[in-house]
N, CA, C and O atoms as CSV, one atom per row, in Angstrom:
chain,resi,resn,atom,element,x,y,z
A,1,UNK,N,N,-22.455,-11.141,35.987
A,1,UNK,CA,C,-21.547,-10.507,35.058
A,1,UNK,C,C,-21.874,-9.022,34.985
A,1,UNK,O,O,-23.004,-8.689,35.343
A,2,UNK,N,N,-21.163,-8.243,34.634
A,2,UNK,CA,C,-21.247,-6.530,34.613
A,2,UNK,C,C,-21.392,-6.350,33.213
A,2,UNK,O,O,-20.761,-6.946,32.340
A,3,UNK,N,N,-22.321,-5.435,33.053
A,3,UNK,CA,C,-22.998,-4.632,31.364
A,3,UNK,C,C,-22.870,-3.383,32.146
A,3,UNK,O,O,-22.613,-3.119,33.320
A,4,UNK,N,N,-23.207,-2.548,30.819
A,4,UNK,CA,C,-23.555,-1.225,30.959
A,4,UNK,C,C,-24.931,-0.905,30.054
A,4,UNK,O,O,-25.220,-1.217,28.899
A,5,UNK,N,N,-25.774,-0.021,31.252
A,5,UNK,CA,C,-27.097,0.531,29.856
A,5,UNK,C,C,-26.891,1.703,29.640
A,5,UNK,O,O,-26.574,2.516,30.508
A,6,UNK,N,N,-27.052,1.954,28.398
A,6,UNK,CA,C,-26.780,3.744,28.356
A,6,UNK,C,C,-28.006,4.453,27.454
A,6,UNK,O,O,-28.777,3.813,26.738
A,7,UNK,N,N,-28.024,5.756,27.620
A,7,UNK,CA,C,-29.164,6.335,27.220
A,7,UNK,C,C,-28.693,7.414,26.820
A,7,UNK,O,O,-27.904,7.900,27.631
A,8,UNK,N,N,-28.927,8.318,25.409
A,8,UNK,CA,C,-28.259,9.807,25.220
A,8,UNK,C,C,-29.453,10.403,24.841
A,8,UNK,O,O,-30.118,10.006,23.885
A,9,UNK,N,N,-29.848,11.639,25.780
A,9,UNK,CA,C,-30.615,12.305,25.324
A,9,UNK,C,C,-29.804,13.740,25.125
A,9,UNK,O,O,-28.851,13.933,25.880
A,10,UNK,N,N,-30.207,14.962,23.940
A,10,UNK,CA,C,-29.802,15.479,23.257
A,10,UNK,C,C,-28.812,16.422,24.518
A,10,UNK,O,O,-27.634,16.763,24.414
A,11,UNK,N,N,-29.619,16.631,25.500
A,11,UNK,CA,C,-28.825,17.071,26.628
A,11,UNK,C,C,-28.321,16.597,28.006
A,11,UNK,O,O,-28.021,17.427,28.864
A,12,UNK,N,N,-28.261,15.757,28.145
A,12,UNK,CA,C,-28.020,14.418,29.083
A,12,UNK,C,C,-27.442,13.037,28.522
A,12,UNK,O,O,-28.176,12.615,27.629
A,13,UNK,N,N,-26.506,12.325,28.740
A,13,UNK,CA,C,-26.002,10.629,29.017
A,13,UNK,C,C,-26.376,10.497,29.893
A,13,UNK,O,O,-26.533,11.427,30.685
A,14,UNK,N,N,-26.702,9.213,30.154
A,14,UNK,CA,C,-26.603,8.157,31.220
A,14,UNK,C,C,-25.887,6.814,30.710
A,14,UNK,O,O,-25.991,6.202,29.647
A,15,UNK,N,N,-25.168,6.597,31.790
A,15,UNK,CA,C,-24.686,5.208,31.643
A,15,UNK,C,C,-24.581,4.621,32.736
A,15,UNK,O,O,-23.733,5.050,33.520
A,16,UNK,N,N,-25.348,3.551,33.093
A,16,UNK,CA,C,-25.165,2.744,34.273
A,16,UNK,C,C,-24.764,1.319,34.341
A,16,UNK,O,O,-25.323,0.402,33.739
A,17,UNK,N,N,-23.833,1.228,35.059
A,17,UNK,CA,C,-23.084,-0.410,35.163
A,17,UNK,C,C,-24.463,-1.104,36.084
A,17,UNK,O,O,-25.110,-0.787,37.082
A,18,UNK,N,N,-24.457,-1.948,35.332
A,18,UNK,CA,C,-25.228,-3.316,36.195
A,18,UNK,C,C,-24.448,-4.755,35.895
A,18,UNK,O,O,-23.674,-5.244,35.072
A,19,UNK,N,N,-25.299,-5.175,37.338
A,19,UNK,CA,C,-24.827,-6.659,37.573
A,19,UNK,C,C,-25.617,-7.311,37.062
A,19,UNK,O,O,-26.769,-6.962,37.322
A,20,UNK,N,N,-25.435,-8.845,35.878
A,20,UNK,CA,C,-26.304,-9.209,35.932
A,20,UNK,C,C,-26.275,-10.759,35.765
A,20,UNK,O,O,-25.152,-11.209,35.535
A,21,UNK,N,N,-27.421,-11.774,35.847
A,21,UNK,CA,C,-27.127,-13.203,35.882
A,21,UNK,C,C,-26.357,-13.604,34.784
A,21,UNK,O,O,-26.758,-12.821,33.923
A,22,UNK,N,N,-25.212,-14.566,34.060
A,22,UNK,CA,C,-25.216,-14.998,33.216
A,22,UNK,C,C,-26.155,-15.407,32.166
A,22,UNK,O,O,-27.041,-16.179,32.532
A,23,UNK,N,N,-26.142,-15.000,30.774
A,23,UNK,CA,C,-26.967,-15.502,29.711
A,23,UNK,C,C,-28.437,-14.796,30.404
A,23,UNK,O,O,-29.504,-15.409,30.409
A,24,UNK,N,N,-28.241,-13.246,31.040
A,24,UNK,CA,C,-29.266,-12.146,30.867
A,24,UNK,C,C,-29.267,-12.094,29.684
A,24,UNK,O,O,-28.411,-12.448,28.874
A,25,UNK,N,N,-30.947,-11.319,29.455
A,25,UNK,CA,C,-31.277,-10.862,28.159
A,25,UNK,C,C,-30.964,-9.257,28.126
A,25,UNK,O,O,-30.607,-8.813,29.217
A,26,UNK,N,N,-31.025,-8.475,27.238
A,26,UNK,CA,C,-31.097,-6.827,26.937
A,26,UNK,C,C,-32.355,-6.334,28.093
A,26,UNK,O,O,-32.187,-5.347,28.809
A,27,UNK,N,N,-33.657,-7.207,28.147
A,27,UNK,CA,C,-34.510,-6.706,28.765
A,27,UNK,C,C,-34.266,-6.538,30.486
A,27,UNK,O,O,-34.571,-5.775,31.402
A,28,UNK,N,N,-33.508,-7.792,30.242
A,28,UNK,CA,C,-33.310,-8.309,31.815
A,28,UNK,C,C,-32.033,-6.614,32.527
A,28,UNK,O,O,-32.357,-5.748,33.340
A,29,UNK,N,N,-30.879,-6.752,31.892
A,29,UNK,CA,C,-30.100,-5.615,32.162
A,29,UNK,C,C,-30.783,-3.717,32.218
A,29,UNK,O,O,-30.327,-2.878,32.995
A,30,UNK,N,N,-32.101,-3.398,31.032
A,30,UNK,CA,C,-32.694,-2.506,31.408
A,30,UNK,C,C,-33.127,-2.406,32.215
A,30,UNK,O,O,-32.609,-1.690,33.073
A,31,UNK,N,N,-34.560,-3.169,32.498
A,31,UNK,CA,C,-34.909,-3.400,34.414
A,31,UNK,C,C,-33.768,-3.472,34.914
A,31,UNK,O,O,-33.331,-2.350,35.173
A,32,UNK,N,N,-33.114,-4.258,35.157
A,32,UNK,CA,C,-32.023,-4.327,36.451
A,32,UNK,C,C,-31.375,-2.874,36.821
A,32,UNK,O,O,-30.917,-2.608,37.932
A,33,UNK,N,N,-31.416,-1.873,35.583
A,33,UNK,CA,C,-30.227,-0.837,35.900
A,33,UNK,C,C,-31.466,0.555,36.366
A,33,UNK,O,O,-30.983,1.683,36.474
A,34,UNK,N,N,-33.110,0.362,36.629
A,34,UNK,CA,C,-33.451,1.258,36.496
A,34,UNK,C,C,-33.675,2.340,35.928
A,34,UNK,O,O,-34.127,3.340,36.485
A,35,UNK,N,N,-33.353,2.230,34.665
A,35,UNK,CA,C,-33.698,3.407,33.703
A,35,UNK,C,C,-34.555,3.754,33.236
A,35,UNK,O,O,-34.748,4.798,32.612
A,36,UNK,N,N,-35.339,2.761,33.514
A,36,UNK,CA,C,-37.183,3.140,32.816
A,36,UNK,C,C,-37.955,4.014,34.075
A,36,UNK,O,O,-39.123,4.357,33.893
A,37,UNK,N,N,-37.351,4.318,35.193
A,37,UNK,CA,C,-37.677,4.600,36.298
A,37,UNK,C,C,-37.366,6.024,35.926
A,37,UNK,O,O,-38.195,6.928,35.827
A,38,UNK,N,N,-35.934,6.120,35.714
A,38,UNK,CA,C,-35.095,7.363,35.668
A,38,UNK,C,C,-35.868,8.786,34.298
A,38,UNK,O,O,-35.850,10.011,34.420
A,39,UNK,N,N,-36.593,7.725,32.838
A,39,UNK,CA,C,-37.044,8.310,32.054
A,39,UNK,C,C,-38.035,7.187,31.451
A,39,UNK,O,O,-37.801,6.178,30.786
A,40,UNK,N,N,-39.040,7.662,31.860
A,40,UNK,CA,C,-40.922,7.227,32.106
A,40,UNK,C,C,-41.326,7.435,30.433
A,40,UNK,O,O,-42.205,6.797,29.854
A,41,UNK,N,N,-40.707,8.182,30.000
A,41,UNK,CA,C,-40.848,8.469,28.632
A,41,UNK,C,C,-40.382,7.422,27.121
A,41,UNK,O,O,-40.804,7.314,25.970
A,42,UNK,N,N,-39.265,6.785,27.964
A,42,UNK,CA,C,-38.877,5.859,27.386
A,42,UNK,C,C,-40.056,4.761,26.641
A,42,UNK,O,O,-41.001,4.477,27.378
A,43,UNK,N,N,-40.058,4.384,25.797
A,43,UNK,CA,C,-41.080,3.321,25.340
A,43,UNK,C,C,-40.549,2.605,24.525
A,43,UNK,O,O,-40.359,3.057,23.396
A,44,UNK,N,N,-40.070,1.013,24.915
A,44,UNK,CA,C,-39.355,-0.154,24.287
A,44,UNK,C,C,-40.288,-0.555,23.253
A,44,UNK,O,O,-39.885,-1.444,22.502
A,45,UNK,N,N,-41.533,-0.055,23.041
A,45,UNK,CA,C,-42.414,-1.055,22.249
A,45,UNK,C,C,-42.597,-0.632,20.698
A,45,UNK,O,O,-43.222,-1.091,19.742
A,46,UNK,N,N,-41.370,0.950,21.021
A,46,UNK,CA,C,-41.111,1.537,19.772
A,46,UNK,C,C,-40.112,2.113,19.460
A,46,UNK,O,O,-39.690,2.458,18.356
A,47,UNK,N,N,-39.463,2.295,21.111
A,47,UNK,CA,C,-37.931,2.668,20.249
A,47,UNK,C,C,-36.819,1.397,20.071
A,47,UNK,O,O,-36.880,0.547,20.960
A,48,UNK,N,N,-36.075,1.245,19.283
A,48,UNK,CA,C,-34.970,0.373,19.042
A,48,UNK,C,C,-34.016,0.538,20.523
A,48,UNK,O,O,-33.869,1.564,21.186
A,49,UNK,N,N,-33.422,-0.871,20.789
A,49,UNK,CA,C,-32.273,-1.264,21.217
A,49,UNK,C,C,-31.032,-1.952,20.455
A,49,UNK,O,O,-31.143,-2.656,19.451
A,50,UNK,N,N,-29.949,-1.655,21.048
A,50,UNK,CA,C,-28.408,-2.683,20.421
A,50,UNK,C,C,-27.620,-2.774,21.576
A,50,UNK,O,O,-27.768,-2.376,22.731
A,51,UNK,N,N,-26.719,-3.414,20.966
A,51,UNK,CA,C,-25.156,-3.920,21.905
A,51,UNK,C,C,-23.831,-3.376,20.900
A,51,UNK,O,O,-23.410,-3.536,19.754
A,52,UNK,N,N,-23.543,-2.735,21.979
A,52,UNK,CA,C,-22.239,-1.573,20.703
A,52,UNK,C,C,-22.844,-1.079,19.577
A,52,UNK,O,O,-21.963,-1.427,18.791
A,53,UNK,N,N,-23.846,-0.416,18.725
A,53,UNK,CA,C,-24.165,0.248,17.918
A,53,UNK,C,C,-24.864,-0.805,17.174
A,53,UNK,O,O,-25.461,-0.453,16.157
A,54,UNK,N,N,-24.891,-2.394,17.615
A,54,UNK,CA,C,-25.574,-3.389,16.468
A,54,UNK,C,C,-27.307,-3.307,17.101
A,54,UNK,O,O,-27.538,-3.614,18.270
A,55,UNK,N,N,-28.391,-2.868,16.174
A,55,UNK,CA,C,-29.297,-3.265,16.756
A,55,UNK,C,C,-29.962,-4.523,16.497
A,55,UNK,O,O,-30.206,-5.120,15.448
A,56,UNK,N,N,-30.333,-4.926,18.437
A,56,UNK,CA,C,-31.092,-6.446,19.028
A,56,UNK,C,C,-32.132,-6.315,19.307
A,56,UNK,O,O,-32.564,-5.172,19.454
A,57,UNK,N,N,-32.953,-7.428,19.494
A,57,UNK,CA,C,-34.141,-7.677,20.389
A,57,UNK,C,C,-33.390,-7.496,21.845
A,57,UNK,O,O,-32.241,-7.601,22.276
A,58,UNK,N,N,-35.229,-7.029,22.565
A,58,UNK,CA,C,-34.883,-7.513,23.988
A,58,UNK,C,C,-34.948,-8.535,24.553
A,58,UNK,O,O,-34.921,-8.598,25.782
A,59,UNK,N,N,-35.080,-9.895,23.529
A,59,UNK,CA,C,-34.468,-11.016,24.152
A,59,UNK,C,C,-33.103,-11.184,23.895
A,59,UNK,O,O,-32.424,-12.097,24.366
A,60,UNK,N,N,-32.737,-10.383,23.214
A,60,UNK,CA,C,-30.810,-10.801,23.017
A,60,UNK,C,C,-29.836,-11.412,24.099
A,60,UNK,O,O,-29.571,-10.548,24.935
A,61,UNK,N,N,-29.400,-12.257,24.280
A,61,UNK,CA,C,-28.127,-12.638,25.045
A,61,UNK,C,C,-27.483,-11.323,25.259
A,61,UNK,O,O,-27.443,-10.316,24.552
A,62,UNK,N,N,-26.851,-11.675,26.746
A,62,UNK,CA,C,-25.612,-10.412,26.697
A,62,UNK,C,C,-24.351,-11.472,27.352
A,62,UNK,O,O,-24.356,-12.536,27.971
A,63,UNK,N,N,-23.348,-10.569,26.858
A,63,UNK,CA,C,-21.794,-11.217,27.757
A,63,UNK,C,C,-21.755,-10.312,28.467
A,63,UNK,O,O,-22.572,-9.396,28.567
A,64,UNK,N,N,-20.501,-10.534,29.203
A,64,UNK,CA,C,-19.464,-9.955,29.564
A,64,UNK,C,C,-19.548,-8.725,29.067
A,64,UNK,O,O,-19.760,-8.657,27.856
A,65,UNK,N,N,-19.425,-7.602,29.743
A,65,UNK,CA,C,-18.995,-6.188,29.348
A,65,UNK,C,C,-19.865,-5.487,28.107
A,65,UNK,O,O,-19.578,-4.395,27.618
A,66,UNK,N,N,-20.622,-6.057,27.827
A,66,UNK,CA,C,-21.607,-5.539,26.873
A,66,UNK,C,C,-22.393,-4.151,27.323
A,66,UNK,O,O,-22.696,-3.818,28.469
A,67,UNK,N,N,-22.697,-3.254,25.756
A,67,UNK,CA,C,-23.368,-2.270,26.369
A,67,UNK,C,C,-24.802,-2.050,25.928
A,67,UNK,O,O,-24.895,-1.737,24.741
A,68,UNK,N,N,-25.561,-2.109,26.374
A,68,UNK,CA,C,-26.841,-2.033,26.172
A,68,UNK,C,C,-27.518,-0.639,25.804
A,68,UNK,O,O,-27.748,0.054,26.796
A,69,UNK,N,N,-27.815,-0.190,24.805
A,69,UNK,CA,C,-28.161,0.884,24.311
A,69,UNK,C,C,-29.670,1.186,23.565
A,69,UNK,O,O,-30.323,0.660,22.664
A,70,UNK,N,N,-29.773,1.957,24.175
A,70,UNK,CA,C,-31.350,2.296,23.822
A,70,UNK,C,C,-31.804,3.574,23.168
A,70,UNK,O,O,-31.679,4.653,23.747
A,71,UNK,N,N,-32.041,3.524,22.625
A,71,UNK,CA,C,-31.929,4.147,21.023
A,71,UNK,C,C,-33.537,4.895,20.920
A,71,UNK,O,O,-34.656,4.434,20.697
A,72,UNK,N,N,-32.800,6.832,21.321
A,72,UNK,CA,C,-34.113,7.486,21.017
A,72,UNK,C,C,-34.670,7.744,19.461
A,72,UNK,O,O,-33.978,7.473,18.480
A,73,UNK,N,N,-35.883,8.249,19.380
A,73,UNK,CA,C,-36.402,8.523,18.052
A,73,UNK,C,C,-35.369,9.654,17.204
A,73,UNK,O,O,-34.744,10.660,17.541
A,74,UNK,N,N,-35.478,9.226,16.486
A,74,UNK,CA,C,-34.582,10.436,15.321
A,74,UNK,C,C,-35.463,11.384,14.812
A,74,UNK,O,O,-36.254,11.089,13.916
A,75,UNK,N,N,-35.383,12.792,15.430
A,75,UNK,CA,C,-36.484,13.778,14.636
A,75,UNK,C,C,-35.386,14.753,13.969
A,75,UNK,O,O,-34.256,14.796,14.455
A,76,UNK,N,N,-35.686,15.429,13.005
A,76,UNK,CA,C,-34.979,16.236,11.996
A,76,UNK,C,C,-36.238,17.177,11.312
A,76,UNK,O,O,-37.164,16.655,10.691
A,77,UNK,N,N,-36.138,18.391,11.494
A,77,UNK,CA,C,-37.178,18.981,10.608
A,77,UNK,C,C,-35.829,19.691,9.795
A,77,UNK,O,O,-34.693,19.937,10.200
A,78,UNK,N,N,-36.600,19.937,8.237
A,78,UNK,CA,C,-35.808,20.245,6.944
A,78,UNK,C,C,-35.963,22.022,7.377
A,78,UNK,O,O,-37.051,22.541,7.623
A,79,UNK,N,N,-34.831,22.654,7.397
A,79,UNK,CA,C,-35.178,24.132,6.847
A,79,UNK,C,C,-36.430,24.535,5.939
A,79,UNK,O,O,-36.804,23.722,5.093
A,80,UNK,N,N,-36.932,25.458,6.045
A,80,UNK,CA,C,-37.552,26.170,4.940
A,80,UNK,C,C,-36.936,26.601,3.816
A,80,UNK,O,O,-36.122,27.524,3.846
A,81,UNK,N,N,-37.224,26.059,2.878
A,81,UNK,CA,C,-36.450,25.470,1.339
A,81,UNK,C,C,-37.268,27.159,0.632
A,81,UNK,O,O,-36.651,27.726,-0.269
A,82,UNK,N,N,-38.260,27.621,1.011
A,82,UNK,CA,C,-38.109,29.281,0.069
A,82,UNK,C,C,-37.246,30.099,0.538
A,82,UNK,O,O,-37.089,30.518,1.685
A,83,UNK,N,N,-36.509,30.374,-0.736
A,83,UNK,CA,C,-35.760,31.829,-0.459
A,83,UNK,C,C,-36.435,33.105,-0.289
A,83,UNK,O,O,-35.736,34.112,-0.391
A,84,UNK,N,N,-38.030,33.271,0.021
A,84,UNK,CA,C,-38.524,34.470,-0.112
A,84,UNK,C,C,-38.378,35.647,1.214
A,84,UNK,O,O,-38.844,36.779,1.089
């Protein structure tokens, strides 16, 4: 069956179609599409994954046309709050 994994970094997408066995897991479609290859930086053991914006485990089932998304850290630093 065909998924897609996708990855957004602040200056770069990726999205890659993979093939994969029926009743693949999330983990199974990352390996398969090479992206941990593509960004070494990546680390599943702390960043979140989902399917369409819901976040799963990487044992999750996938269907049909599902997109597998891997979900970087959220950093935000606050302005400097003095007016001086």
């Amino acid at each position: 069956m065909k998924v897609s994994v996708v990855y957004a970094q602040a200056e770069e997408q990726t999205w890659l179609p993979v093939e994969i066995e029926e009743n693949a897991t999330v983990m199974t479609a990352i390996h398969s599409a090479g992206i941990l290859s593509m960004y070494p930086h990546i680390d599943l053991e702390s960043q979140k994954v989902g399917i369409f914006g819901k976040i799963s485990s990487l044992e999750a089932t996938l269907t049909e046309g599902d997109r597998v998304e891997i979900y970087r850290p959220i950093t935000w630093t606050p302005e400097d709050e003095d007016d001086d």
